[in-house]
VEXSE-519612 format. One line per 10 residues: number of its first residue (from 0); for each residue x, y, z of N, C-alpha, C, CB. Coordinates in Angstrom, 3 decimals. Atoms other than C-alpha are relative to their C-alpha. Glycine has a CB too. Example, Ala and Ser with C-alpha at 12.3 -4.5 7.8 and 13.67 -1.06 7.14 Angstrom:
REM residues 2
0) 0.890 -1.190 0.000 12.300 -4.500 7.800 0.900 1.200 0.000 -0.992 0.027 1.246; -0.820 -1.190 -0.060 13.670 -1.060 7.140 -0.770 1.090 0.730 0.414 0.462 -1.415;
REM end
This chain:
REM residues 209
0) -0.910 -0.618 -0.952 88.989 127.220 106.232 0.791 1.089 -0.705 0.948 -1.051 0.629; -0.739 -1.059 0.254 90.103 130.454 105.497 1.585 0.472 0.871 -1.045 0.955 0.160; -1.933 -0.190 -0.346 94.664 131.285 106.030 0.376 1.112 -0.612 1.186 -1.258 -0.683; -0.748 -1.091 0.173 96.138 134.202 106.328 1.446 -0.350 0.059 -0.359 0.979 0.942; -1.553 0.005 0.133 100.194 134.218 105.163 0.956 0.724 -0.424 0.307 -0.703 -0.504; -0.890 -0.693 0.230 102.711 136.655 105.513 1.238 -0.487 -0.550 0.123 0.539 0.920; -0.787 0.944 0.494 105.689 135.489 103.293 1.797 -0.138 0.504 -0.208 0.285 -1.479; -1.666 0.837 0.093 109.226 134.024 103.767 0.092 -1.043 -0.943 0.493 -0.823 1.425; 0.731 1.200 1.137 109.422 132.279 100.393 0.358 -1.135 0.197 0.281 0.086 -1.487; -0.056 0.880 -0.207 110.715 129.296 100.698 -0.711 -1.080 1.069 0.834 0.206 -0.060;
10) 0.990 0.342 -1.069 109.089 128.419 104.176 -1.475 0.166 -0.348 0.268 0.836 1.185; 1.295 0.155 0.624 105.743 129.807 102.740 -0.590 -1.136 -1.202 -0.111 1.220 -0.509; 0.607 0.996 1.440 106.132 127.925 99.233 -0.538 -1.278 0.707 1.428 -0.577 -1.340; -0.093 0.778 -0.273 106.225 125.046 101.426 -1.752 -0.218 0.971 1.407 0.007 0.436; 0.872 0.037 -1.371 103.135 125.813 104.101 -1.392 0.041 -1.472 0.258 1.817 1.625; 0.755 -0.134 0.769 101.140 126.915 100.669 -0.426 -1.489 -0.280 0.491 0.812 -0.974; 0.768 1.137 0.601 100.861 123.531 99.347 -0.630 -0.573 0.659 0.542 -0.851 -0.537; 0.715 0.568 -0.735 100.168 122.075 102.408 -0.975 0.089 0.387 0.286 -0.114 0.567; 1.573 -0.234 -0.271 97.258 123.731 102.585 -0.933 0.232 -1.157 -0.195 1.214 0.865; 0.885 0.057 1.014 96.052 123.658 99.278 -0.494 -1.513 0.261 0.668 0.358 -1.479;
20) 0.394 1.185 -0.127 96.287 119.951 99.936 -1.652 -0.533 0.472 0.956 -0.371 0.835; 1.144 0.157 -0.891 94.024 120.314 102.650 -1.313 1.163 -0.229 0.642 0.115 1.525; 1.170 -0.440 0.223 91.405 122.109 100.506 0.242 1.586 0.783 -1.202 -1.110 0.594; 0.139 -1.682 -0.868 92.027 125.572 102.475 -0.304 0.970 -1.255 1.806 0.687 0.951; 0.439 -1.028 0.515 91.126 128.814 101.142 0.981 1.079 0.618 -1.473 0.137 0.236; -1.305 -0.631 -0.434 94.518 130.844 101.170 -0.154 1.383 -0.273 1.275 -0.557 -0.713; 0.006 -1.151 0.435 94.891 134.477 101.364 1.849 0.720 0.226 -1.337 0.734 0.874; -1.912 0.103 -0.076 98.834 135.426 100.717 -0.052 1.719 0.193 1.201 -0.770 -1.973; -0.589 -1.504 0.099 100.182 138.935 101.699 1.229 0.520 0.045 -0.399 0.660 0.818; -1.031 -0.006 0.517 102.937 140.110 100.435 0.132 0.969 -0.745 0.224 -0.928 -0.472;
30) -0.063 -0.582 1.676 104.749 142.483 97.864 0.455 -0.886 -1.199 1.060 1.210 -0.117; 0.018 0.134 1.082 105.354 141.425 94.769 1.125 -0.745 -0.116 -0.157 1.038 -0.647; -1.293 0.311 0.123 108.746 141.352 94.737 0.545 -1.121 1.388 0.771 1.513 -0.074; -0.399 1.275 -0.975 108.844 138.605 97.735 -0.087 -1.006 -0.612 -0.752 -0.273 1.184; 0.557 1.669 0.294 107.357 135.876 95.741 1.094 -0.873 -0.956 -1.686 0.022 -0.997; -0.259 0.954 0.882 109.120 132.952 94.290 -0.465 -0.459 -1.493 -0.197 -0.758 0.633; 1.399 0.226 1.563 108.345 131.666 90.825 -0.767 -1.267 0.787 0.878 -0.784 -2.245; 0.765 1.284 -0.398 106.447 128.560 92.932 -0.804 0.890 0.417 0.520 -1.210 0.999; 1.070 -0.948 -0.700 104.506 131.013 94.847 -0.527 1.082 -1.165 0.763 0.896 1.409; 0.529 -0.507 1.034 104.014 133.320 92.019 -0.694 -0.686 -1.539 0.943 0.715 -0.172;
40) 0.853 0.943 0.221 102.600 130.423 90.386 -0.914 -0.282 -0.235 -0.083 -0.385 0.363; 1.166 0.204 -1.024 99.976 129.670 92.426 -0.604 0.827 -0.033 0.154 -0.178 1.234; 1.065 -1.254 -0.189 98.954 133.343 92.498 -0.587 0.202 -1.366 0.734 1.516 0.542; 0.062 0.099 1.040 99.072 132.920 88.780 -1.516 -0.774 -0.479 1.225 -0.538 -0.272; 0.469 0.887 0.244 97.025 130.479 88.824 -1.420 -0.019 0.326 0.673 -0.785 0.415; 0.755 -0.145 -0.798 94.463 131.671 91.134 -0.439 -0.779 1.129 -0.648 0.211 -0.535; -0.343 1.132 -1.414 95.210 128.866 93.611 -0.199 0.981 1.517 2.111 -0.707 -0.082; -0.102 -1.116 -1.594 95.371 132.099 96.438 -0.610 0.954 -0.434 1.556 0.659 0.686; 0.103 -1.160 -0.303 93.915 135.035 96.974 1.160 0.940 0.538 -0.883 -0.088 0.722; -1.094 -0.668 -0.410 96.618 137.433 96.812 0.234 1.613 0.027 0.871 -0.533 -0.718;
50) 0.010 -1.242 -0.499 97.266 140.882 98.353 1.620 0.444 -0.267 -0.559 -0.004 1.602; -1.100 -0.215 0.875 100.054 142.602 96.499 0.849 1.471 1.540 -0.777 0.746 -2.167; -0.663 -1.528 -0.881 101.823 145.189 100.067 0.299 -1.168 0.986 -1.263 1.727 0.685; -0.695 0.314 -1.530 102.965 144.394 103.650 -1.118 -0.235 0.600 0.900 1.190 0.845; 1.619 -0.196 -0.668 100.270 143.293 106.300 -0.089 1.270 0.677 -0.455 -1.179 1.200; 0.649 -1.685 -0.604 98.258 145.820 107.816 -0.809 -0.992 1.394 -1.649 1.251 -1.580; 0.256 0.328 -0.987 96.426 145.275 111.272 -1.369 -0.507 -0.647 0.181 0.971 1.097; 1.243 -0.143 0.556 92.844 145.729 109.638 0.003 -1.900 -0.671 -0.037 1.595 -1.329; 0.031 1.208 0.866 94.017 142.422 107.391 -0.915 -1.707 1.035 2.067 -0.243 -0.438; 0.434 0.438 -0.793 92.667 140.844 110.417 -1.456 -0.106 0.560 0.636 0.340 0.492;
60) 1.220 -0.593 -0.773 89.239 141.990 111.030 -1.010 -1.095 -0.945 -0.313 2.056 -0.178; 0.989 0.850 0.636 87.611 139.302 108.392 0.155 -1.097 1.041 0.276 -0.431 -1.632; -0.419 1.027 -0.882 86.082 137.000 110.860 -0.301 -1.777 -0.738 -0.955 0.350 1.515; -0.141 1.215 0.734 86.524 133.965 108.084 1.651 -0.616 0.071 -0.498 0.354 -1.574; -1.382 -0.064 0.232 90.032 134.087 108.809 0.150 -1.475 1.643 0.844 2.177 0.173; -0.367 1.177 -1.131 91.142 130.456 110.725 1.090 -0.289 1.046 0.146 -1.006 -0.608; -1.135 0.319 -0.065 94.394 130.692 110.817 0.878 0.984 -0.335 0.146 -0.967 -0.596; -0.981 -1.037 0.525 97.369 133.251 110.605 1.216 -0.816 -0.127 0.225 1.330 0.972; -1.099 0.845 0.080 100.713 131.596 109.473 1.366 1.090 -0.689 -0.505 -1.447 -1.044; -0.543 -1.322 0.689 103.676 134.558 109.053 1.646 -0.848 -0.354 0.033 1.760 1.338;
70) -1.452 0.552 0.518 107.330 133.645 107.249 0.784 0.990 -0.440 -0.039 -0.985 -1.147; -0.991 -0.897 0.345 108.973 136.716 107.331 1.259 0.499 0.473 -0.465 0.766 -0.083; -1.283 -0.065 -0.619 112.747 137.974 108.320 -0.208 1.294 0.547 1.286 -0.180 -0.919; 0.480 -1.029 -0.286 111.335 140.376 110.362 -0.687 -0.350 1.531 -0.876 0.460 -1.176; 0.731 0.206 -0.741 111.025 139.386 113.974 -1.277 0.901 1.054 0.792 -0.502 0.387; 0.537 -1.025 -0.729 109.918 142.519 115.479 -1.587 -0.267 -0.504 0.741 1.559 -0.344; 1.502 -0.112 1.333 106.824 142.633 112.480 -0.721 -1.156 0.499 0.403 -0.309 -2.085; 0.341 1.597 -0.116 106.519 138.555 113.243 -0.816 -0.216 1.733 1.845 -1.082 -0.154; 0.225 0.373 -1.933 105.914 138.910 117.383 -1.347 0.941 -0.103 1.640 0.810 1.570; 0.952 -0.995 -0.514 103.773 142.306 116.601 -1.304 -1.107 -0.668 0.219 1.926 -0.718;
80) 1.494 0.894 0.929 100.887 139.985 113.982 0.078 -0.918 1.417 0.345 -1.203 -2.134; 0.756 1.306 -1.004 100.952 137.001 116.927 -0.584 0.715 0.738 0.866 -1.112 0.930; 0.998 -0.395 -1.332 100.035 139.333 119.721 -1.263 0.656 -0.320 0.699 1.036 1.021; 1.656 -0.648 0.804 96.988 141.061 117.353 -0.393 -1.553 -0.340 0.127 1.353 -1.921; 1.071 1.116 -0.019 95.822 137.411 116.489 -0.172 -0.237 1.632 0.543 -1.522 -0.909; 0.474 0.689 -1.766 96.078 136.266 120.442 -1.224 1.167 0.395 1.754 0.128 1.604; 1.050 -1.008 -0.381 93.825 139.688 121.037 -1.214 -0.765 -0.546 0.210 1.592 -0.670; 1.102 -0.035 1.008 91.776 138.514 118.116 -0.220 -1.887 -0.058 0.602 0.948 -1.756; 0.531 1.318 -0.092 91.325 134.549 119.235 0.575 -0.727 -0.923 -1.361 -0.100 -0.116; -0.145 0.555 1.411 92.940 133.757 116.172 1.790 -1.215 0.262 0.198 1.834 -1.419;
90) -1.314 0.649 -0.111 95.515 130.841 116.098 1.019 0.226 -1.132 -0.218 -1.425 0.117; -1.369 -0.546 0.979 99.237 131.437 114.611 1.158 -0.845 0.073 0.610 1.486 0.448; -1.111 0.364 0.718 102.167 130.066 113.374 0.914 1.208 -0.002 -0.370 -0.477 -1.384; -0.881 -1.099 0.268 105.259 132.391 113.424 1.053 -0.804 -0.045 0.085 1.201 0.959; -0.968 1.176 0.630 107.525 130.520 111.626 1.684 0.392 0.253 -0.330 -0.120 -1.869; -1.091 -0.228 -0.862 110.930 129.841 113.429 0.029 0.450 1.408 0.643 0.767 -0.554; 0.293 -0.746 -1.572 109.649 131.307 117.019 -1.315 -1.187 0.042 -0.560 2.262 0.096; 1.019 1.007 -0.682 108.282 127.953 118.635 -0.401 1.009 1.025 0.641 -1.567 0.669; 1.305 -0.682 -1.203 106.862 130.045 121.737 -1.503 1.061 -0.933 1.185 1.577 1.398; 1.265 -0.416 0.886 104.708 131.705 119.161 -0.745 -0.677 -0.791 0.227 0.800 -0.756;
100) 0.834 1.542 0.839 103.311 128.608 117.727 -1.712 -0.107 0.818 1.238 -2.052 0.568; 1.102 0.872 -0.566 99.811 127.809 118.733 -0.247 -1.363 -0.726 -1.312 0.791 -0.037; 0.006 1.639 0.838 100.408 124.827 116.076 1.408 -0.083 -0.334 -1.042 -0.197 -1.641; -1.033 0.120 0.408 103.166 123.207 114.432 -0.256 -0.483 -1.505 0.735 -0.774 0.892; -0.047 0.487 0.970 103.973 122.227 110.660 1.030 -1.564 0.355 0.453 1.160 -0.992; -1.224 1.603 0.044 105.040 118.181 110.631 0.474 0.073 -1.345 -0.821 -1.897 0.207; -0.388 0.904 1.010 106.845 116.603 107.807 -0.811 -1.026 -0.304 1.103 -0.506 0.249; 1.178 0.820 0.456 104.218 115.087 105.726 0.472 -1.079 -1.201 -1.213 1.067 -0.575; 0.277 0.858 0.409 103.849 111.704 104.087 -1.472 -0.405 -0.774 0.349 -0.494 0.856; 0.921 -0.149 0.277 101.088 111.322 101.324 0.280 -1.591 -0.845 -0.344 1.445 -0.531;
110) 0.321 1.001 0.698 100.152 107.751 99.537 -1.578 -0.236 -0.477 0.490 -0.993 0.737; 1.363 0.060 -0.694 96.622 108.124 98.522 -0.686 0.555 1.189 -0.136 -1.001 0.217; 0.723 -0.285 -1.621 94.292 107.988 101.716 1.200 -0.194 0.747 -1.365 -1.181 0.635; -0.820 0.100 -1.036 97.515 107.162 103.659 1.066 1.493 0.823 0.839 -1.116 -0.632; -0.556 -1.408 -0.745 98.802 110.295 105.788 0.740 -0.184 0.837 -0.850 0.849 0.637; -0.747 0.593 -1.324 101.446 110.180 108.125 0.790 1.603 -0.258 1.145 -1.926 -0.079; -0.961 -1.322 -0.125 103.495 113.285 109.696 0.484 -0.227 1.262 -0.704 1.545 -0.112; -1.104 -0.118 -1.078 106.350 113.694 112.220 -0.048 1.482 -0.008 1.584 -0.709 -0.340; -0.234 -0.904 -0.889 106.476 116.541 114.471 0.998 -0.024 1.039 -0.967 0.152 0.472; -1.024 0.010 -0.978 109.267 117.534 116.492 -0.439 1.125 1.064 1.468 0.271 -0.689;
120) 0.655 -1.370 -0.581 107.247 120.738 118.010 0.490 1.267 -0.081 -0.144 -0.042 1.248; -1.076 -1.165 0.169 109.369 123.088 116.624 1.497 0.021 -0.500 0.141 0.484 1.178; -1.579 0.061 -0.340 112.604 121.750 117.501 0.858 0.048 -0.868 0.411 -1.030 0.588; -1.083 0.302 0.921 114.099 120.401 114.855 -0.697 -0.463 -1.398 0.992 -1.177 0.647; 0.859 0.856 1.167 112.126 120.075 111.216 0.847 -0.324 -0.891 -1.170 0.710 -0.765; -0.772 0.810 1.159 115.113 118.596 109.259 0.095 -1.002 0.523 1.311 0.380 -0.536; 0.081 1.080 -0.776 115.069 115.852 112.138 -1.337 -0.725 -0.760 -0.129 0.419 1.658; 1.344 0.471 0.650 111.301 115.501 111.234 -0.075 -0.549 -1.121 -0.822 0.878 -0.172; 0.058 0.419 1.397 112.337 115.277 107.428 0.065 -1.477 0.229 1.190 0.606 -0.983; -1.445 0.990 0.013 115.116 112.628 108.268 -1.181 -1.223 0.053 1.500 0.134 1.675;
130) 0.861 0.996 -1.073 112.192 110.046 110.704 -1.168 0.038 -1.355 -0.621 0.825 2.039; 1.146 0.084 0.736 109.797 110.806 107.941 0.239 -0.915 -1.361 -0.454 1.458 -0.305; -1.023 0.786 0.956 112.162 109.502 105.129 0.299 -1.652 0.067 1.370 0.654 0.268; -0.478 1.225 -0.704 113.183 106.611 107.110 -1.654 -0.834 0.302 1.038 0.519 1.649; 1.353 0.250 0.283 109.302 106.266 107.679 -0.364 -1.056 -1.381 -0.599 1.457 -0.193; 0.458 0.008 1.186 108.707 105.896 104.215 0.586 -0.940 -0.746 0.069 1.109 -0.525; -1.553 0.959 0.366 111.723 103.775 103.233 -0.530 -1.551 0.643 1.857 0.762 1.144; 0.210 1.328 -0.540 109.916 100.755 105.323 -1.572 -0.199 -0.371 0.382 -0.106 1.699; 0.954 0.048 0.859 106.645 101.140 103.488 -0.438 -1.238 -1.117 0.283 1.043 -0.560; 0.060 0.468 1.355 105.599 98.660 100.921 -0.406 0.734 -0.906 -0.642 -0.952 -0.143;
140) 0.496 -0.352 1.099 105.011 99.512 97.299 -1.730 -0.066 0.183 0.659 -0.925 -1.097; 1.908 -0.321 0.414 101.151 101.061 96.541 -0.380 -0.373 1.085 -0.991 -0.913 -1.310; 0.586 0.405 -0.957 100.324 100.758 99.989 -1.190 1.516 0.044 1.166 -0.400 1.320; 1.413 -0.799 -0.236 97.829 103.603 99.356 -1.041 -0.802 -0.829 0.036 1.713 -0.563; 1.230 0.922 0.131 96.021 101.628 96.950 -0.256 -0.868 0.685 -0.126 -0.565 -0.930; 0.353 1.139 -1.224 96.445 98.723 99.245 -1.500 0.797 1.160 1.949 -0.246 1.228; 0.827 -0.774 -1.639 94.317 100.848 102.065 -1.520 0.522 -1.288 1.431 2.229 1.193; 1.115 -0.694 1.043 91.769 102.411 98.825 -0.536 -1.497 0.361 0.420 0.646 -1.977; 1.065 1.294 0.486 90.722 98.270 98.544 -0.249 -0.782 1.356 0.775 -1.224 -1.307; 0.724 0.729 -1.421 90.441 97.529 102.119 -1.206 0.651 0.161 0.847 0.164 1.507;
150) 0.877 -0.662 -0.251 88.298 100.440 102.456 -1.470 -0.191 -1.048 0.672 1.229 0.044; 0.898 0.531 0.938 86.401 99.220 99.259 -0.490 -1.435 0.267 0.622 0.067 -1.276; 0.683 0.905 -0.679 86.142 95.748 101.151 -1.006 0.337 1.127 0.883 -0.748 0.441; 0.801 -0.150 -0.806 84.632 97.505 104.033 -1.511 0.585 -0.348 0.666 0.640 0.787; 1.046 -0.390 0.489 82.015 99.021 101.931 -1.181 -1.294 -0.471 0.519 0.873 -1.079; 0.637 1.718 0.701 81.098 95.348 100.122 -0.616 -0.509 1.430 1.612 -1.483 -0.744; 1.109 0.861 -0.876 80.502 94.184 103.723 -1.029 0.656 0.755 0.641 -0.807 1.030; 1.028 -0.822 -0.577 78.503 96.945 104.826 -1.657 -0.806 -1.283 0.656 2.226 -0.255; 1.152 0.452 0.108 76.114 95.429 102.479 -0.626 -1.237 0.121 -0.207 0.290 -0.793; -0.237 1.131 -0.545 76.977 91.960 102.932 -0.563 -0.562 2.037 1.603 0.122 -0.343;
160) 0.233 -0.141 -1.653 75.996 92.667 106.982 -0.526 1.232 0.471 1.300 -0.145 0.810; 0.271 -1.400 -0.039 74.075 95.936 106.910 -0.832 0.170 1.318 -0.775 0.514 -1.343; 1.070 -0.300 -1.463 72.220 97.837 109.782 0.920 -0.653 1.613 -1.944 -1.266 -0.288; -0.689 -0.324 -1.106 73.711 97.963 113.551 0.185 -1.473 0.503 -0.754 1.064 0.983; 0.920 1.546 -0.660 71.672 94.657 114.363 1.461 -0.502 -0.044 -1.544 -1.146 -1.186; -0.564 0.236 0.362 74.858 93.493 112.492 1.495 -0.174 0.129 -0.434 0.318 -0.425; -1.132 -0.432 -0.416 77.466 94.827 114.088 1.386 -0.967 0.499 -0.466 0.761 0.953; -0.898 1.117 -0.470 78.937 91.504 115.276 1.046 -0.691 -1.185 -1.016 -1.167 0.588; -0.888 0.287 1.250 79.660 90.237 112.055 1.099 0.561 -0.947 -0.656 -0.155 -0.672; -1.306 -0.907 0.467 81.508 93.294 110.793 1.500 -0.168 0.845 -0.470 1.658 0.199;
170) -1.487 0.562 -0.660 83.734 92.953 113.697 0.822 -1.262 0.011 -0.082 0.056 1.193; -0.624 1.335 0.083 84.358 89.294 113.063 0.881 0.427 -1.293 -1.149 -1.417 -0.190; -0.523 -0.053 1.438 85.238 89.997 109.361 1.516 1.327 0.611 -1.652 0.768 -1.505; -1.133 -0.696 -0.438 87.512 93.039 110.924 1.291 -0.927 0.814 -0.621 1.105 0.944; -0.741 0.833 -0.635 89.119 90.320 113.156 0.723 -0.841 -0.957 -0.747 -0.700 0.890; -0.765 1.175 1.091 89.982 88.097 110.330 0.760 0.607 -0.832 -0.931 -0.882 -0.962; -0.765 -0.704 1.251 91.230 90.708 108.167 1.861 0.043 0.858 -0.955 2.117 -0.432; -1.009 0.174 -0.633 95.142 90.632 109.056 0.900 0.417 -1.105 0.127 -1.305 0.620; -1.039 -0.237 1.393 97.638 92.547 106.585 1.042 -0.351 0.524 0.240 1.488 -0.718; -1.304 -0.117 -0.434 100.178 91.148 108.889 0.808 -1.797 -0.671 -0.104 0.326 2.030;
180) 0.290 1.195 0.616 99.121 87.436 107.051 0.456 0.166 -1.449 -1.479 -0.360 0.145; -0.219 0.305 1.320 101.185 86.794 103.775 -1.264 0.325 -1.282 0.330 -1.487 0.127; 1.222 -0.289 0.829 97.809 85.864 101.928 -0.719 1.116 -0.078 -0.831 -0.730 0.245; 0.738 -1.080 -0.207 96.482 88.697 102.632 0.642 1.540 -0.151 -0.486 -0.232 1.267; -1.196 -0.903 0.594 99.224 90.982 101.602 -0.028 -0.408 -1.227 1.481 -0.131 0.595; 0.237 0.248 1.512 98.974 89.549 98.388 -1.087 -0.079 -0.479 0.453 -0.990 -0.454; 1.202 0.245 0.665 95.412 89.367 97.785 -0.817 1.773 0.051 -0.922 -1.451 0.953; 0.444 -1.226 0.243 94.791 93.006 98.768 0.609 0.926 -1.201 0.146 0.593 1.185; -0.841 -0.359 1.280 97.328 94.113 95.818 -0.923 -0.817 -1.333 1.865 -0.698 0.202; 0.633 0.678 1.037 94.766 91.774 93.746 -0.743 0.754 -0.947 -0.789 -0.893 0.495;
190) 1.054 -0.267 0.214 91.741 92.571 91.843 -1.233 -0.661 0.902 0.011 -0.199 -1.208; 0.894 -0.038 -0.761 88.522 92.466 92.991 -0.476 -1.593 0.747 -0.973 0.705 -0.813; 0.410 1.225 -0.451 88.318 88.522 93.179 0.965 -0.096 0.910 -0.131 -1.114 -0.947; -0.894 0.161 -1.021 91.431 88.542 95.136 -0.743 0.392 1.293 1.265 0.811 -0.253; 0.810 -0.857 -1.914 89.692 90.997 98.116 -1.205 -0.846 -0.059 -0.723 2.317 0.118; 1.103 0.470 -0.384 86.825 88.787 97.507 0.038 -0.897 1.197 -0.520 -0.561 -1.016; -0.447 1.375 -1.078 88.700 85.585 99.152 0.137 1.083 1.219 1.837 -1.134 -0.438; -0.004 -0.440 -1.404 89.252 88.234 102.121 -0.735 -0.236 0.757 0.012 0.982 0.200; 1.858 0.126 -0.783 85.693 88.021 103.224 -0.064 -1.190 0.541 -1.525 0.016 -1.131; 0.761 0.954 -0.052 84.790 85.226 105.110 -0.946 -0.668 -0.487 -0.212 0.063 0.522;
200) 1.329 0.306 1.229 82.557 82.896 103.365 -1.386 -0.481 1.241 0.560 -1.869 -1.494; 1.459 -0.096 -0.729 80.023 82.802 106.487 -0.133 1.644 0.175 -0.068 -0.926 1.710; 0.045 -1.122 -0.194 79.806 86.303 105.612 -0.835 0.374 -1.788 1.638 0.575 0.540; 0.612 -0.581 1.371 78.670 86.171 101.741 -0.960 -0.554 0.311 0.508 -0.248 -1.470; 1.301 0.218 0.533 75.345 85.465 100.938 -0.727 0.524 -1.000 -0.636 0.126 0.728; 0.808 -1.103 1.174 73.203 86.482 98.000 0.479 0.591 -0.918 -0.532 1.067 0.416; -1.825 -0.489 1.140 76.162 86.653 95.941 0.100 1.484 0.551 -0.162 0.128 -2.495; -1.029 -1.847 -0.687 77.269 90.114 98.285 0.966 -0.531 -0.268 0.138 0.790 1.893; -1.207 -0.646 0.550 80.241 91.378 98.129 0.338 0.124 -0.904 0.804 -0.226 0.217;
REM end
């Protein structure tokens, strides 16, 4: 996924990572003298593709481009880029002008595989922080590895019960699984013999799992 981003540093530093996260393929435009040392960084780094001026209309015409996302103090500049992406199909972000949103940035939560984000749609993203915080605060400890060794149990019984035919038994073993069960809150924090006891034992055979 190729991102186009006009800068407002702080708001950008912030949209940058989030999309390095997500593997994107960033193209930053900007002068020079806008960038942060976090954002100048990154360009450092070769983390972005970076275009050293002001946008231009043309900056638009690569059709690899997914996404436009602009952060500048410059609403006039900020309204003219949304209505050339809306010409050009292209979805945008104009950061601070919810009616120019075709998306929103949530407040993100990362543990591992575990993802979680609050959206307010605009309204209010220090609200979003706040709910996301408070989120996070009722979490147990390593609950991303927790979720890495369920997902590593579900693999064990894919061979333990393989092929569609099968399908009954996976869902039984899904039925039994219960992180809302003490034992089972403590045995997924285990090693591997711990997640073993998860399994039903009309479910091993053939020494699986």
């Amino acid at each position: 996924m190729d991102v186009d981003i006009d800068l407002k540093v702080k708001v950008a530093a912030g949209r940058i990572l989030n999309l390095l996260n997500s593997d994107a393929k960033i193209r930053l435009i900007s002068p020079r003298e806008g960038l942060n040392d976090e954002v100048a960084y990154r360009v450092e780094q070769g983390l972005v593709e970076y275009i050293d001026r002001t946008f231009e209309p043309s900056d638009l015409d690569d059709p690899k481009i997914a996404m436009v996302m602009t952060a500048i103090d410059d609403p006039e500049a900020s309204t003219t880029i949304w209505k050339l992406c809306k010409e050009k199909r292209i979805v945008a972000n104009i950061a601070d002008v919810p009616p120019e949103c075709d998306f929103y940035f949530g407040s993100q939560y990362r543990d591992g595989p575990l993802q979680i984000m609050v959206s307010t749609s605009g309204n209010g993203p220090r609200m979003a922080n706040i709910v996301r915080r408070r989120i996070a605060s009722c979490l147990p400890p390593n609950i991303g590895e927790a979720i890495k060794k369920v997902g590593a149990l579900r693999k064990k019984l894919r061979v333990v019960a393989p092929g569609n035919e099968e399908g009954p038994k996976r869902m039984k073993w899904y039925a039994h699984l219960d992180l809302g069960r003490k034992s089972h809150q403590a045995n997924i924090y285990q090693d591997d013999q711990g997640l073993r006891q998860m399994v039903p034992r009309g479910l091993l055979h053939n020494g699986g799992a």
